[in-house]
N, C-alpha and C positions, 0 to 999 in steps of 0.2 A: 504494500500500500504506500503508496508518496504522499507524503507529508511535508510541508516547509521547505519543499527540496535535498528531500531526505526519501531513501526507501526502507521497509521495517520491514519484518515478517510477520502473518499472524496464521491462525489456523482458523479455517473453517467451521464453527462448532454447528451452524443450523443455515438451514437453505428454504427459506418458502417463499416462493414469490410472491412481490417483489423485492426481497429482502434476503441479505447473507448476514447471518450475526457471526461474528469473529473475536476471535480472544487476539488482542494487543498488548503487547507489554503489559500483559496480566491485566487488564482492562476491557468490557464486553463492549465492542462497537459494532453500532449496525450500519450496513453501506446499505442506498438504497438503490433500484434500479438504475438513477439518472448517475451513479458515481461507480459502476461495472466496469469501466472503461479504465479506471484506477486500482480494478484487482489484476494479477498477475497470477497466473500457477506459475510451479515453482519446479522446479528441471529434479527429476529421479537422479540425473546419471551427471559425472564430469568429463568432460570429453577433451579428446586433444582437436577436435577440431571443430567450433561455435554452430558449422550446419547444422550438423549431426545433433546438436541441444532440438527436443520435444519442441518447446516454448522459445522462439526465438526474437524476444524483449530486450531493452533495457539491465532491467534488474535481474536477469537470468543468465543475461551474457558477465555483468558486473560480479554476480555472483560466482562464476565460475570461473572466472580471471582470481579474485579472489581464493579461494580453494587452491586451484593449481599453483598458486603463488605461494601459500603457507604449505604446500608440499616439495615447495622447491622446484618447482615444474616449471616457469619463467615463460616457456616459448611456448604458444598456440596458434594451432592454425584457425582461418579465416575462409574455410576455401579454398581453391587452387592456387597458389603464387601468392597468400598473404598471407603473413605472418606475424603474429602479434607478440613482442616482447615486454614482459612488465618488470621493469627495472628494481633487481632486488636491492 
């Protein structure tokens, strides 16, 4: 969910339309239909290369730049011929 220019994680706890109620930072927020466009699912797998991510976002691709980066992983690909380096 984006916030302030920030993304969070929450969990799904209830779905009945029009409405998803979500646990945030230990907090029950409900998003309503006109703010769906500001949920994101959230990638099962970390890939060495961003196609291959389920959900291909923002906050999914950030996510998994992140992960491979506290693994020491640094280099990911993009695609064919692009390569993405995060500077450890």
């Amino acid at each position: 969910h984006h916030h302030d220019g920030e993304w969070r994680e929450g969990t799904v706890t209830r779905m009945v339309d029009p409405e998803i109620d979500v646990q945030l930072d230990g907090e029950d927020v409900v998003i309503t239909k006109q703010q769906y466009s500001d949920v994101h699912l959230v990638n099962d797998l970390v890939v060495e290369d961003l196609t291959k991510l389920d959900f291909l976002h923002e906050p999914g691709i950030l996510d998994c730049l992140r992960i491979r980066h506290a693994s020491d992983q640094i280099y990911t690909y993009s695609g064919d011929g692009i390569l993405v380096a995060v500077n450890p």
